[in-house]
Structures are given as structure tokens and as C-alpha cells.
MDAnalysis code that builds the backbone (N, CA, C; Angstrom):
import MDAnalysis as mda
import numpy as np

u = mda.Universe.empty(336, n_residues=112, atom_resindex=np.repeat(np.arange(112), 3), trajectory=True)
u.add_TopologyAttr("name", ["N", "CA", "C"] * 112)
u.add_TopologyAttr("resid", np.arange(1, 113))
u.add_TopologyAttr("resname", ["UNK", "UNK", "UNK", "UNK", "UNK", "UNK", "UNK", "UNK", "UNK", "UNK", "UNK", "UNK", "UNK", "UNK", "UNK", "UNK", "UNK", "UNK", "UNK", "UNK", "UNK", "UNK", "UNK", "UNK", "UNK", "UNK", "UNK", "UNK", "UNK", "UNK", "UNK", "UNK", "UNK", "UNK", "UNK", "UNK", "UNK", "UNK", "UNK", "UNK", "UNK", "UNK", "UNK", "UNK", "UNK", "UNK", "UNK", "UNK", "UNK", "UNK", "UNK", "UNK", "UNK", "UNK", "UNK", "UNK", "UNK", "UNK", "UNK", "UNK", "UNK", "UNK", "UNK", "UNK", "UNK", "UNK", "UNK", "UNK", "UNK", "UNK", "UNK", "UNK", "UNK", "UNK", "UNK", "UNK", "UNK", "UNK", "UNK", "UNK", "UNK", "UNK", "UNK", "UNK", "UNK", "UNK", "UNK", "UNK", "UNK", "UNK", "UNK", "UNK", "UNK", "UNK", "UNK", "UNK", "UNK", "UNK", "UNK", "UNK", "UNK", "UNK", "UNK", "UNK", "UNK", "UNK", "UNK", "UNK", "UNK", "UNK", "UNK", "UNK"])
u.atoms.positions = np.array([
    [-9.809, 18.109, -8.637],
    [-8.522, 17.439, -8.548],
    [-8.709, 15.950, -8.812],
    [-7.979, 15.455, -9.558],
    [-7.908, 14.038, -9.848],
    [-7.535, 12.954, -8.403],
    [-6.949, 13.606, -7.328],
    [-6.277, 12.375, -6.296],
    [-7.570, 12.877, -4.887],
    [-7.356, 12.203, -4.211],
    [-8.319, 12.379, -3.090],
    [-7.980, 13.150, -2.527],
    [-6.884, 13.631, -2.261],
    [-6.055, 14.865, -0.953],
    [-4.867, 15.240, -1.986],
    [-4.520, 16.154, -2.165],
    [-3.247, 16.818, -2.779],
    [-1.920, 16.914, -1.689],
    [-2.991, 16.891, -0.188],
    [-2.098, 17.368, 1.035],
    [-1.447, 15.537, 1.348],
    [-0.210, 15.203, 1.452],
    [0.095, 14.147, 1.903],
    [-0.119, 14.086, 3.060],
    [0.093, 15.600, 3.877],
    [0.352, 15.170, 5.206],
    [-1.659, 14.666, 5.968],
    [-2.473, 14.872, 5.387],
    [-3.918, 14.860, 5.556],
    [-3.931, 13.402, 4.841],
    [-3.380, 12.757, 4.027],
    [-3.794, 11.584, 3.688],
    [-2.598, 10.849, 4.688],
    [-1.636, 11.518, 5.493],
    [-0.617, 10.154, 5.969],
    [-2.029, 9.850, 7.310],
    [-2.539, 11.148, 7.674],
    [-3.331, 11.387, 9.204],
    [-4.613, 10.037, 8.665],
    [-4.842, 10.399, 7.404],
    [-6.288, 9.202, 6.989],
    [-5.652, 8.261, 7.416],
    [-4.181, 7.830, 6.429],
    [-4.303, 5.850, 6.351],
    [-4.108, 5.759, 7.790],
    [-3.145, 6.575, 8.877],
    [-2.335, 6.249, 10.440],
    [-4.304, 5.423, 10.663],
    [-5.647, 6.245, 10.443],
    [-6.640, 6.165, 11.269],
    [-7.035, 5.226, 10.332],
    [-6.830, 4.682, 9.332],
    [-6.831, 3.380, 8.771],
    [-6.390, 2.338, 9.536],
    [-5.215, 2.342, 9.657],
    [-4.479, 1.301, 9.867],
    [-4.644, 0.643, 11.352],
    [-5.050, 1.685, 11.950],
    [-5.277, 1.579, 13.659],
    [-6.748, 0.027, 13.950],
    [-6.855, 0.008, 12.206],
    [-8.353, -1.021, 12.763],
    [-8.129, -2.494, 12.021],
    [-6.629, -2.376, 11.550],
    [-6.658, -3.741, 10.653],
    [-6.323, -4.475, 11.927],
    [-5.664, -4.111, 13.126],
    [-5.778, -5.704, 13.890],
    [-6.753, -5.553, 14.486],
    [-7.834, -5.262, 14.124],
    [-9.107, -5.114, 15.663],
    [-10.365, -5.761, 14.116],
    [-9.856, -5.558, 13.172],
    [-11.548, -6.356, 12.096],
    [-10.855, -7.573, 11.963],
    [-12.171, -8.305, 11.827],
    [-12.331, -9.862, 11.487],
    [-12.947, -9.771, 9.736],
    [-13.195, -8.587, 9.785],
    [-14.234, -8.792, 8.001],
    [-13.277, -7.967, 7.226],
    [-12.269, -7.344, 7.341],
    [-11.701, -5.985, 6.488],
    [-11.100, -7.037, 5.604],
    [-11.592, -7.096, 4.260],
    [-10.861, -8.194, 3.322],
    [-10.356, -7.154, 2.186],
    [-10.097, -6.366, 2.003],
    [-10.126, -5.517, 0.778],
    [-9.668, -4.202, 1.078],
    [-8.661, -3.167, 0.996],
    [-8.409, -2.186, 0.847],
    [-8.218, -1.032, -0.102],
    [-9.255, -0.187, -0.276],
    [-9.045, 0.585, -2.024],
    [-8.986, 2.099, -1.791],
    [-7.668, 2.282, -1.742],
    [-7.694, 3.923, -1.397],
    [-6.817, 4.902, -3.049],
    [-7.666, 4.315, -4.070],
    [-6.972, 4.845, -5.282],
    [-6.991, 5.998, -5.290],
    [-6.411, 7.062, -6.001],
    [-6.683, 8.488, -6.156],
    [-5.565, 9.228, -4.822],
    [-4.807, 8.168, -3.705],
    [-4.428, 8.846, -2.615],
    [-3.577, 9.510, -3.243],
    [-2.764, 10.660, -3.153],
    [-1.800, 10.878, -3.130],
    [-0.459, 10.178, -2.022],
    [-0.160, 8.917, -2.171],
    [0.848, 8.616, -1.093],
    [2.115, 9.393, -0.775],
    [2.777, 9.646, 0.382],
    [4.700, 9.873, 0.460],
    [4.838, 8.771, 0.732],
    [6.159, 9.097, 1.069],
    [7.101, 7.861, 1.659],
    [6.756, 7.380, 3.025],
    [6.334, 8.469, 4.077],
    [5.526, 8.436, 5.400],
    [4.542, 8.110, 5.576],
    [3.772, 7.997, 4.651],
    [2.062, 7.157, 4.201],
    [2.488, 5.515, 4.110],
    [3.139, 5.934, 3.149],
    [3.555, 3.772, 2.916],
    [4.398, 3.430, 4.066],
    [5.070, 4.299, 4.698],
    [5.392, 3.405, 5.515],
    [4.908, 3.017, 6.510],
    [3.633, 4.189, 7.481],
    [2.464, 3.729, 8.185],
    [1.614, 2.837, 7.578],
    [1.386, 2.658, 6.308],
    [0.824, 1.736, 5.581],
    [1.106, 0.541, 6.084],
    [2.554, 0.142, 5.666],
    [3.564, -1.052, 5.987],
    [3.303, -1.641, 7.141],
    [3.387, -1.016, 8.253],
    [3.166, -0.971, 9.264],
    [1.859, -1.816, 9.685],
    [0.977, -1.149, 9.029],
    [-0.320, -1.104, 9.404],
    [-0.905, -2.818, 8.963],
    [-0.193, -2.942, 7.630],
    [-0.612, -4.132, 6.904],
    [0.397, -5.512, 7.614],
    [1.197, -5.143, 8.264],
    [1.755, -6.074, 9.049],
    [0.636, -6.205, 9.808],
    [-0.257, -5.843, 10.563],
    [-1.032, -6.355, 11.445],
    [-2.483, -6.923, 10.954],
    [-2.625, -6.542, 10.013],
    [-3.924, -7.204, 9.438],
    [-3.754, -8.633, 9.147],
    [-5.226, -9.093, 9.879],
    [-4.921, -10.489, 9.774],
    [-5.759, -11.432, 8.354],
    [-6.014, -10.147, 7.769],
    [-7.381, -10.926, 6.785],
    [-7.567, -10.007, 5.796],
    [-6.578, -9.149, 5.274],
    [-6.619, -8.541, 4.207],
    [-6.076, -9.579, 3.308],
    [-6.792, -9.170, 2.359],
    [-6.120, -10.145, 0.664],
    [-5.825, -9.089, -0.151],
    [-6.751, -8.082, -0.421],
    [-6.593, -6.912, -1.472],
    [-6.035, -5.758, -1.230],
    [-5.445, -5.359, -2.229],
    [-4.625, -3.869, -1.832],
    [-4.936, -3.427, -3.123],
    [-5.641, -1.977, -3.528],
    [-5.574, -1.287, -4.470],
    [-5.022, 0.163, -4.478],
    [-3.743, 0.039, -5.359],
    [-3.478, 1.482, -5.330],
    [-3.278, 2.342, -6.350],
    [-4.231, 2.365, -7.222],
    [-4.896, 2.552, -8.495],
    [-4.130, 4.034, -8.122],
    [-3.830, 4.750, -8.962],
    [-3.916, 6.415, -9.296],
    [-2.985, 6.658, -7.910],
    [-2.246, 6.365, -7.535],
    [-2.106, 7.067, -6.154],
    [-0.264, 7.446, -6.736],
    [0.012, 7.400, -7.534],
    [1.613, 7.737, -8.382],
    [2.392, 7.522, -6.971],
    [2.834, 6.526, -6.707],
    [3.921, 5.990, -6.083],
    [4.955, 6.573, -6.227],
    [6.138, 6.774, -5.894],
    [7.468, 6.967, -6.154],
    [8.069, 5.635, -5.501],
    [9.598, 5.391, -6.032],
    [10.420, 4.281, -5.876],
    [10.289, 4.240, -4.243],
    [10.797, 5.304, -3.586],
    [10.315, 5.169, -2.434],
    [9.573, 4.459, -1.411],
    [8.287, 4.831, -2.169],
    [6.972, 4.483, -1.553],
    [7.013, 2.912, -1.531],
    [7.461, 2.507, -2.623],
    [7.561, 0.977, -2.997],
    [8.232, 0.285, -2.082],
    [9.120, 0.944, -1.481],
    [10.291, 0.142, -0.628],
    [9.969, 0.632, 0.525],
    [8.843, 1.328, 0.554],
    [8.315, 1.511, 2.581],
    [7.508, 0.350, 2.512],
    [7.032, -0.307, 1.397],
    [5.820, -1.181, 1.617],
    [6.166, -2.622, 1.505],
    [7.524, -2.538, 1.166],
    [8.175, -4.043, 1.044],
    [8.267, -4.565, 2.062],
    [8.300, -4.184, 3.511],
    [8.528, -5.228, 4.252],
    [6.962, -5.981, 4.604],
    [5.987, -4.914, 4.122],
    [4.498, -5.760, 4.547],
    [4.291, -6.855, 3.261],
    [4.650, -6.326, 2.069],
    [4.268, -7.036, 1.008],
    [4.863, -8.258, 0.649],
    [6.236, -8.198, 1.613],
    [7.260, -9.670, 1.144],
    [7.615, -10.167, 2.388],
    [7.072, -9.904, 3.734],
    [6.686, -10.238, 4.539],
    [6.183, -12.199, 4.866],
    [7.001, -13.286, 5.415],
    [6.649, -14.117, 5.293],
    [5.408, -14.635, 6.599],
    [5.733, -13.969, 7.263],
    [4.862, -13.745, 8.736],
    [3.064, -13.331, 8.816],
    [2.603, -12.718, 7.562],
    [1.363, -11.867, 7.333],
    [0.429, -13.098, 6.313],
    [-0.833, -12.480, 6.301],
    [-1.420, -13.314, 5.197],
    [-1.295, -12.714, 4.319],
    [-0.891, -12.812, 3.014],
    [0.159, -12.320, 2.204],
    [-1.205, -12.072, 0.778],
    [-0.808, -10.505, 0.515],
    [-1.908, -9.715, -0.158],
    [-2.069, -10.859, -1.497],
    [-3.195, -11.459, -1.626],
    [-3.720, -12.381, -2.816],
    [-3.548, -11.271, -4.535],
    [-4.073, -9.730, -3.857],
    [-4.436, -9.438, -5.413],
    [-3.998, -7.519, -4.944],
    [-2.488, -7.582, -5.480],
    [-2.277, -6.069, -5.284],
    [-2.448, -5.314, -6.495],
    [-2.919, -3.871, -6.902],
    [-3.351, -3.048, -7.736],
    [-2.611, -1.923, -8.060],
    [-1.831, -2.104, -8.930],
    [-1.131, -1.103, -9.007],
    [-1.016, 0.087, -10.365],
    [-2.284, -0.071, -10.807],
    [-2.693, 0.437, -12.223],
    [-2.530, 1.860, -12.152],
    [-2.646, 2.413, -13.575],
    [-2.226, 4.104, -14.085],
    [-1.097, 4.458, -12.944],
    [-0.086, 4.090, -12.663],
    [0.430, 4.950, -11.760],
    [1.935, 5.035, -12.606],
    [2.328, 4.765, -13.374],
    [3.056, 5.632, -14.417],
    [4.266, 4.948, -14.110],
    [3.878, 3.497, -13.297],
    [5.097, 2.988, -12.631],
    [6.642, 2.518, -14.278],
    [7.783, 2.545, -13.960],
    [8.641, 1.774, -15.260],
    [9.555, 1.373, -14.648],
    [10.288, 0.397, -15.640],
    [10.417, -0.704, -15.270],
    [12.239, -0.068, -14.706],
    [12.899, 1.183, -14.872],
    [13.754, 1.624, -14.447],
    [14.177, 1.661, -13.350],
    [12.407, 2.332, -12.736],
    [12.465, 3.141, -11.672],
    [12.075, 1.836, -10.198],
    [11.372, 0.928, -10.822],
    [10.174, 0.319, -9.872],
    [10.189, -1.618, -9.886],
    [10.820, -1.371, -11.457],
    [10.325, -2.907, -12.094],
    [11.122, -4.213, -10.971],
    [12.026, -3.902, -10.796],
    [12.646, -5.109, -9.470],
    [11.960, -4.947, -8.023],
    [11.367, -3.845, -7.981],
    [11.038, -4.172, -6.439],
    [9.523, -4.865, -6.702],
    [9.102, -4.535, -8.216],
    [7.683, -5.255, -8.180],
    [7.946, -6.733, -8.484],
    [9.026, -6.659, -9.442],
    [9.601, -8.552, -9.109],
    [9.282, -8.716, -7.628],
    [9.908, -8.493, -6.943],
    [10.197, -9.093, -5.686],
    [9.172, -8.985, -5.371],
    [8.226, -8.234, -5.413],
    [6.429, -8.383, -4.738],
    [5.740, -9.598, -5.385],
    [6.429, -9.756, -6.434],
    [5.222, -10.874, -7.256],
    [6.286, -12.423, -6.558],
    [7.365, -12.529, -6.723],
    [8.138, -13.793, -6.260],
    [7.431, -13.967, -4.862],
    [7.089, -12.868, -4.283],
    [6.335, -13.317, -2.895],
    [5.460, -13.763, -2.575],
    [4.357, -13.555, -3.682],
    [3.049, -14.236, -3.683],
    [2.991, -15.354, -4.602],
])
């Protein structure tokens, strides 16, 4: 299989046990979970999760085919004025256009 888990509900259980450690590291600078299969319930524990990190810069979400959705569970971490605000997000092969996605990624880039 091309994605890491096919099962969303086994990748929402990964990032929840992800996310449980971004306010407790001092070193977690980088996050690369390409290949996930995300839902809408992943990004938004995501969201969540990246609100509390105090020292992430990177977000890669290479291969993980987003839906419009997913994009707008993650907006409140990504445009977020309160967070240290992701330096370098990754959003490659994911088949994103500019129909479906292209304004909410405006609004991610006006943020940084």
C-alpha cells in the first residue's frame, strides 16, 4: 500500500498518541507523517494537538490526500496567532486544486 494505514480510524489513535507529547518536548522541531491517510477527525486532533506545541516549525504532509475538510480542521492551528507559527508546511503530491483547497491555502500562507 502506498499510505501508512489505509484504516483512518488506526492513524486518528497514532496522531491522538502523537499529539499527547507536543506540550511535554522541548526538542520536537519537525513533524513528518507523509503517506498518513488523514480524516477530518485526524486533523482535527492534529489541530488540537499543534495548538500546544511550543517548538514545532515543520509540518509535512506529503502523500497523505487531504480533503477540503481536513484543511479546515487544521486552520485554526495553522492561522492561529497565539502558537509558534509552522515556518515550513508540506503539502506535496496530494492532488490538492485550486477549486477545492486553493483559498484556505491562501489563508495558511497570509499567516506565515
Amino acid at each position: 500500500s502506498q499510505y501508512l494505514s489505509l484504516d483512518c480510524f488506526f492513524n486518528q489513535k497514532l496522531i491522538k498518541s502523537i499529539c499527547t507529547n507536543f506540550s511535554k518536548s522541548k526538542v520536537l522541531t519537525e513533524l513528518n507523517i507523509c503517506g498518513m491517510n488523514l480524516s477530518k477527525e485526524s486533523c482535527e486532533i492534529l489541530s488540537q494537538g499543534l495548538l500546544t506545541a511550543k517548538f514545532l516549525t515543520k509540518l509535512n504532509l506529503n502523500f497523505c490526500l487531504p480533503k477540503r475538510d481536513c484543511l479546515l480542521a487544521l486552520m485554526p492551528a495553522l492561522c492561529s496567532p497565539d502558537i509558534v507559527p509552522i515556518a515550513e508546511l508540506s503539502l506535496a503530491a496530494n492532488g490538492l486544486i485550486d477549486d477545492e483547497c486553493g483559498e484556505l491555502i491562501a489563508k495558511i500562507v497570509i499567516h506565515h
